[in-house]
BATORZA-105223 format. One record per residue: residue in one letter; x, z negated, y of N, C-alpha, C in turn. Coordinates in nm, 2 decimals. Layout:
BEGIN
{pt 'A', {X, Z, Y}, {X, Z, Y}, {X, Z, Y}};
...
// end
This chain:
BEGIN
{pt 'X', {0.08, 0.00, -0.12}, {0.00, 0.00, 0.00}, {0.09, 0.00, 0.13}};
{pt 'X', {0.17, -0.09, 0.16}, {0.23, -0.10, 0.26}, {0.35, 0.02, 0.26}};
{pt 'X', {0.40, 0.07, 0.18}, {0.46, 0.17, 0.17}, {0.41, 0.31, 0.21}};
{pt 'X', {0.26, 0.33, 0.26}, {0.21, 0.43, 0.28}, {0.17, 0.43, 0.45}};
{pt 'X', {0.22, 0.35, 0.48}, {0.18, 0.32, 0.62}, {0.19, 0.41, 0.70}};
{pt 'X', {0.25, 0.43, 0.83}, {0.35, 0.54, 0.91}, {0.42, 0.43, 1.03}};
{pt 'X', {0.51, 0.39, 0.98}, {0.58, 0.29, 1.06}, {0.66, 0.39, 1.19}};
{pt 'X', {0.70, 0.34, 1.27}, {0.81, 0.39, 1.37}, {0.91, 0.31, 1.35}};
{pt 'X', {1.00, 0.42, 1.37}, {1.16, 0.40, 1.35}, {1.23, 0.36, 1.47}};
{pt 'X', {1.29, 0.28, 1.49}, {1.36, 0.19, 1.59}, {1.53, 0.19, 1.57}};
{pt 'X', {1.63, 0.30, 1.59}, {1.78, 0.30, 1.56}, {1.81, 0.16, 1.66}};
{pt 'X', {1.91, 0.13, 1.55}, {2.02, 0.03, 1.68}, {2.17, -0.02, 1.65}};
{pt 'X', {2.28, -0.04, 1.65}, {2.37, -0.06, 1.63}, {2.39, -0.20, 1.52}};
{pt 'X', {2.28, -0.26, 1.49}, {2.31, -0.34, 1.36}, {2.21, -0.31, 1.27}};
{pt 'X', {2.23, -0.33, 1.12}, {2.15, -0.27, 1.06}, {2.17, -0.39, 0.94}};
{pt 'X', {2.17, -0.52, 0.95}, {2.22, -0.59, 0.81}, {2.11, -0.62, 0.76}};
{pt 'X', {1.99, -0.59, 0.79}, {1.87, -0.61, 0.72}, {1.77, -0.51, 0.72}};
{pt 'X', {1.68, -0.53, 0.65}, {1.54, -0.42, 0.64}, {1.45, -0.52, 0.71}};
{pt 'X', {1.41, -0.48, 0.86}, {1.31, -0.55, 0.90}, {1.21, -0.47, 0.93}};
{pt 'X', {1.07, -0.50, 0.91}, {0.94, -0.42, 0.98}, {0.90, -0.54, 1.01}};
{pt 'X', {0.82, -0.51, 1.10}, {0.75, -0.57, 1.25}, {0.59, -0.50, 1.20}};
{pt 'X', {0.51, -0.61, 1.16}, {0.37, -0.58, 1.19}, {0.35, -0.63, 1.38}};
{pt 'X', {0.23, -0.58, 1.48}, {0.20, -0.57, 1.56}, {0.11, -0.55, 1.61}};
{pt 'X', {0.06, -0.61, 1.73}, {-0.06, -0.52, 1.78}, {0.01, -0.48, 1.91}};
{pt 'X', {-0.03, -0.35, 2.00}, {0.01, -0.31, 2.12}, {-0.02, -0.38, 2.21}};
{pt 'X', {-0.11, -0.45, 2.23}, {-0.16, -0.54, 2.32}, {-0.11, -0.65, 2.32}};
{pt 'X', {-0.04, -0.75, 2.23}, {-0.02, -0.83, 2.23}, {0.12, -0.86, 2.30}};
{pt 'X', {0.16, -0.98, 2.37}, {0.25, -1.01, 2.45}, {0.36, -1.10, 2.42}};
{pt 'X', {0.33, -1.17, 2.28}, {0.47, -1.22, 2.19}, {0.50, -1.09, 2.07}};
{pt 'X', {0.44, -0.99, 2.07}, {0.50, -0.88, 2.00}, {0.60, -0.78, 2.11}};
{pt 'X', {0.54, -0.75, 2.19}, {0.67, -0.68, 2.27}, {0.76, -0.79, 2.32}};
{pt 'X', {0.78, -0.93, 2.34}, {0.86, -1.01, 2.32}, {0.94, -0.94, 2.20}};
{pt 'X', {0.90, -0.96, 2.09}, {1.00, -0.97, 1.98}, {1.09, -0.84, 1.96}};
{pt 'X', {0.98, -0.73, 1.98}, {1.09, -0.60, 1.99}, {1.14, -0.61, 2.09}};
{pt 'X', {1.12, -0.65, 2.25}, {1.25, -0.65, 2.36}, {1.35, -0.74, 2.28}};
{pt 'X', {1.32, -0.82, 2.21}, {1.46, -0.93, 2.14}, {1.51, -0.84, 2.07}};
{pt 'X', {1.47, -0.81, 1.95}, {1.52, -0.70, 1.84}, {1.59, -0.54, 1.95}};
{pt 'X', {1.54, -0.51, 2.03}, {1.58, -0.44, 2.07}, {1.74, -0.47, 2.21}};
{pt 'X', {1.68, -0.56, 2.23}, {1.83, -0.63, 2.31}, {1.94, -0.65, 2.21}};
{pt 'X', {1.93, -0.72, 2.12}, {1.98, -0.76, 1.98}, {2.07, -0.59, 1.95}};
{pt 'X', {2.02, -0.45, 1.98}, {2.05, -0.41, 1.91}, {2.07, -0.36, 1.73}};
{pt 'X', {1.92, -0.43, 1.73}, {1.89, -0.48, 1.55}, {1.84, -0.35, 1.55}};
{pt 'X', {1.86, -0.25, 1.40}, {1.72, -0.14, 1.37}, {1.65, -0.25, 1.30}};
{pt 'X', {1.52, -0.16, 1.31}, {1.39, -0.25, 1.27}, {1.27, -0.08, 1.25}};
{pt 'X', {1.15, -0.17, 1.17}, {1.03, -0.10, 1.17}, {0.99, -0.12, 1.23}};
{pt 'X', {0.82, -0.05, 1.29}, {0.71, -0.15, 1.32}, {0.62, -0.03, 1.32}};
{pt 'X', {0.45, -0.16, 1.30}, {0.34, -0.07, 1.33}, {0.29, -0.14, 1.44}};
{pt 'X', {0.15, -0.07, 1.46}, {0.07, -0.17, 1.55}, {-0.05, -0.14, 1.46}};
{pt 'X', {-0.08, -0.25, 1.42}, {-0.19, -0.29, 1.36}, {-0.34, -0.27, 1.40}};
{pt 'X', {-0.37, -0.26, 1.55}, {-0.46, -0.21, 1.58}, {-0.46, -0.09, 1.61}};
{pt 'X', {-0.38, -0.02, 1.60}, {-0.43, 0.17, 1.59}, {-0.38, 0.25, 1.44}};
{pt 'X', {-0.45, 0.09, 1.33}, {-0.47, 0.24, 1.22}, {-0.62, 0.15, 1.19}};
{pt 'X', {-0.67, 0.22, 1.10}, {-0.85, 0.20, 1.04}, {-0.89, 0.05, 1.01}};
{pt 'X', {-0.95, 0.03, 1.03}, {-0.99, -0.14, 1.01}, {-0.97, -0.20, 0.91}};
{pt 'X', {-0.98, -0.07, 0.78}, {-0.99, -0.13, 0.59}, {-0.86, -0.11, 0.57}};
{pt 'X', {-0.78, -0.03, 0.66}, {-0.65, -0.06, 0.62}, {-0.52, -0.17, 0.70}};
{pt 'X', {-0.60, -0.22, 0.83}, {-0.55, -0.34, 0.88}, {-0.57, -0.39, 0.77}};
{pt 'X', {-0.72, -0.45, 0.74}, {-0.78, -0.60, 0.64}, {-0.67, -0.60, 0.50}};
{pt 'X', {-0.67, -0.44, 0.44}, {-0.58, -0.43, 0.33}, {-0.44, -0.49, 0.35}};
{pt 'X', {-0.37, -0.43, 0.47}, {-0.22, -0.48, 0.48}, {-0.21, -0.66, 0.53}};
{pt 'X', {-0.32, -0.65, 0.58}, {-0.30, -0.81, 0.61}, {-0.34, -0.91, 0.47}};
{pt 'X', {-0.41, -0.85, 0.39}, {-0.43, -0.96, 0.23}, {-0.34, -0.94, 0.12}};
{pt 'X', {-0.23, -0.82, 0.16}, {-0.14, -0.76, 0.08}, {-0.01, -0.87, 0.12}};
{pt 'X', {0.02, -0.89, 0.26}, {0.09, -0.95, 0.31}, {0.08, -1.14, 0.29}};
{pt 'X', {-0.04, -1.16, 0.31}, {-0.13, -1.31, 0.25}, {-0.06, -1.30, 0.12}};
{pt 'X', {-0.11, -1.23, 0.04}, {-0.06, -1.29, -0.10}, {0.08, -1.28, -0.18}};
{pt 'X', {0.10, -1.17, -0.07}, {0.27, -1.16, -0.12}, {0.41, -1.29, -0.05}};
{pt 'X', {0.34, -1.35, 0.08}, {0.43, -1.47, 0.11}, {0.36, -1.62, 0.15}};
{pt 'X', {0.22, -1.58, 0.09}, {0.18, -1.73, 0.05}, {0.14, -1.76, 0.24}};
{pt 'X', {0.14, -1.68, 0.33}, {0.11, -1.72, 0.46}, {0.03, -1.66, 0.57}};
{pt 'X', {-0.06, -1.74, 0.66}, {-0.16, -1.70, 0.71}, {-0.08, -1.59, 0.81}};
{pt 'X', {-0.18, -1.45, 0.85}, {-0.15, -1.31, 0.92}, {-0.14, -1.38, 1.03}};
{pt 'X', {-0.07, -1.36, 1.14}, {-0.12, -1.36, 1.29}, {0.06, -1.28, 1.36}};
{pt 'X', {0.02, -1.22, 1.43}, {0.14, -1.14, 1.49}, {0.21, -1.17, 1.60}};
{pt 'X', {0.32, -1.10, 1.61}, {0.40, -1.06, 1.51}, {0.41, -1.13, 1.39}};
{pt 'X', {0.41, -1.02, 1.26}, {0.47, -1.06, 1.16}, {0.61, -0.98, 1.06}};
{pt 'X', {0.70, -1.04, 1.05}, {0.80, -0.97, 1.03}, {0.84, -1.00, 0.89}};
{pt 'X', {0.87, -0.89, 0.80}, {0.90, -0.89, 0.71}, {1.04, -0.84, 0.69}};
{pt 'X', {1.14, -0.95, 0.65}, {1.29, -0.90, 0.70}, {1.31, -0.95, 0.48}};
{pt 'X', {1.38, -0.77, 0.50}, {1.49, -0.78, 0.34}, {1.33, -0.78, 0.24}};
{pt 'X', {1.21, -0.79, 0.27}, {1.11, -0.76, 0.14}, {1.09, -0.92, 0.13}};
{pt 'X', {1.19, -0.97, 0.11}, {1.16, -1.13, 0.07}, {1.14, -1.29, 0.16}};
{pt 'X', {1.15, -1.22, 0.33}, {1.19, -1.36, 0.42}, {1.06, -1.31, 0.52}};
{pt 'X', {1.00, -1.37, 0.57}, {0.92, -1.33, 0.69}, {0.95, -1.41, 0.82}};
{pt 'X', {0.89, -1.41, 0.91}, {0.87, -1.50, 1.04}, {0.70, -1.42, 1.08}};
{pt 'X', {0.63, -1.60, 1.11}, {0.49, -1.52, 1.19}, {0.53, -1.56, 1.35}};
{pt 'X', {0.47, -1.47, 1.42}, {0.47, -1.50, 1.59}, {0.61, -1.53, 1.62}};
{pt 'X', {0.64, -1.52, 1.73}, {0.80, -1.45, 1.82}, {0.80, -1.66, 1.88}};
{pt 'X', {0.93, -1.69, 1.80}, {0.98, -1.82, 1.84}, {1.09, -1.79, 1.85}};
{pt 'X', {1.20, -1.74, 1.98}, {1.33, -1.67, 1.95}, {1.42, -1.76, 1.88}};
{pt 'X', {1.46, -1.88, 1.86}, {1.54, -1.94, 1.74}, {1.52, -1.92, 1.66}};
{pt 'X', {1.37, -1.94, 1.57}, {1.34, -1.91, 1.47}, {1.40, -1.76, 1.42}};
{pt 'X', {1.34, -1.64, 1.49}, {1.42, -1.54, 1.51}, {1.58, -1.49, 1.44}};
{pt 'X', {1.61, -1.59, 1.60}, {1.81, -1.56, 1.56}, {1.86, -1.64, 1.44}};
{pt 'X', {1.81, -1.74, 1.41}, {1.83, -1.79, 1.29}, {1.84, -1.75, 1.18}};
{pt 'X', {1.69, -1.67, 1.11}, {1.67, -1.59, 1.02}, {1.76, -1.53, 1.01}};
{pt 'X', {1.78, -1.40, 1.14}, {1.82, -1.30, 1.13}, {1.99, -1.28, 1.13}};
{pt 'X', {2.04, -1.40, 1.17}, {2.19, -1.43, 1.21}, {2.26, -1.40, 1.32}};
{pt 'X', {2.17, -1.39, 1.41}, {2.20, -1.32, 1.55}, {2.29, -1.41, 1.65}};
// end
């Protein structure tokens, strides 16, 4: 499921992880986190959650619920398949990511 998405591609000078960025365009701790990621110099994914179809929000968001045991709310980042972060805390962030 999540592999069928159409994510945007984000180049950057570090690349030590696979991160995708769920999102919504409107939201204001998600462009937070890509101006971080993007200061950072990090590549990264992302979508925005509100401009694809509703059954396939609900889908990616119960796909995401059951795969790391944790409530949706955005940003949510899925870094390396196995680590996430919900909502833009920049420690939490640089921490994870080793920045």
């Amino acid at each position: 499921m999540l592999e069928t998405l159409s994510y945007t591609e984000v180049p950057g000078s570090s690349s030590e992880h696979d991160i995708v960025v769920y999102a919504l365009s409107t939201c204001g701790f998600c462009k937070r986190a890509m101006a971080f990621l993007n200061g950072k110099g990090v590549t990264y994914r992302y979508i925005y959650m509100d401009r694809v179809p509703l059954e396939t929000k609900n889908e990616t968001k119960k796909v995401l619920k059951e795969r790391f045991k944790a409530d949706i709310a955005f940003p949510f980042a899925v870094i390396d398949g196995d680590q996430h972060l919900v909502g833009f805390i920049e420690p939490d962030w640089t921490k994870t990511l080793g920045l």
